[in-house]
C-alpha positions as CSV (number, residue, x, y, z in Angstrom):
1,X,10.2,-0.4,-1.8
2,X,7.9,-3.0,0.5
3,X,4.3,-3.6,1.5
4,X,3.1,-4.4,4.6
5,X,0.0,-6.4,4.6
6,X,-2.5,-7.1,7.6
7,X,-4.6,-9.4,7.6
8,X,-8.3,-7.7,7.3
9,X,-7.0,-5.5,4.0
10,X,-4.6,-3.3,6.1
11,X,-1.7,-2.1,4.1
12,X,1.4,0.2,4.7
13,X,3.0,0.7,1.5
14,X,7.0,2.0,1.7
15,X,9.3,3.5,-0.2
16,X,12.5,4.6,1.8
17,X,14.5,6.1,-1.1
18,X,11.9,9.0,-2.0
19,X,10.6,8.7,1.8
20,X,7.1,8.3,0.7
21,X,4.6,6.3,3.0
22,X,1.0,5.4,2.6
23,X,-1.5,3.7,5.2
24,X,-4.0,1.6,4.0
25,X,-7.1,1.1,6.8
26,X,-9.5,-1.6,6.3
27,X,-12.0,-3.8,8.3
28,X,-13.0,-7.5,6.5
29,X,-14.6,-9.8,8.5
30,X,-13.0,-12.8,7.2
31,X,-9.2,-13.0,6.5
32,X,-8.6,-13.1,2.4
33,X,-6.0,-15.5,0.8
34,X,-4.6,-11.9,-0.9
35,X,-5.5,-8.8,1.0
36,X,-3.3,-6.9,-1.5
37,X,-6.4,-4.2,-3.3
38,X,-5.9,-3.5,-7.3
39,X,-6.9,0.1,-6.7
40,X,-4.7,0.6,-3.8
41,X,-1.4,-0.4,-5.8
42,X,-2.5,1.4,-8.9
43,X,-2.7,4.6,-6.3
44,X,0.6,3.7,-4.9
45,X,2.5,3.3,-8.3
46,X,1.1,6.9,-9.5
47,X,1.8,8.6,-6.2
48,X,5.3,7.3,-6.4
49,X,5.5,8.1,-10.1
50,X,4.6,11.6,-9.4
51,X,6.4,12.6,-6.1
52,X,9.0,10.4,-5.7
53,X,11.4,11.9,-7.5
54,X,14.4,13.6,-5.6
């Protein structure tokens, strides 16, 4: 499992072993020190938790 950050709060979450993927758009006019968004891991965790099962 990885996390692609950008730098203006774009994200592309991966998780090859269930082959999930999720895409993350955002627009911040200044570059952050950590683009990474609370909500958008918790959302990642859970949809892993519930679909990436095999």
């Amino acid at each position: 499992m990885f996390l692609l950050l950008g730098i203006s709060g774009q994200g592309l979450f991966v998780d090859p072993e269930s082959k999930l993927i999720m895409v993350q758009t955002a627009v911040r006019k200044l570059p952050v020190g950590d683009p990474k968004s609370p909500e958008a891991m918790a959302l990642w965790y859970a949809i892993v938790a519930q679909y990436g099962h095999r």
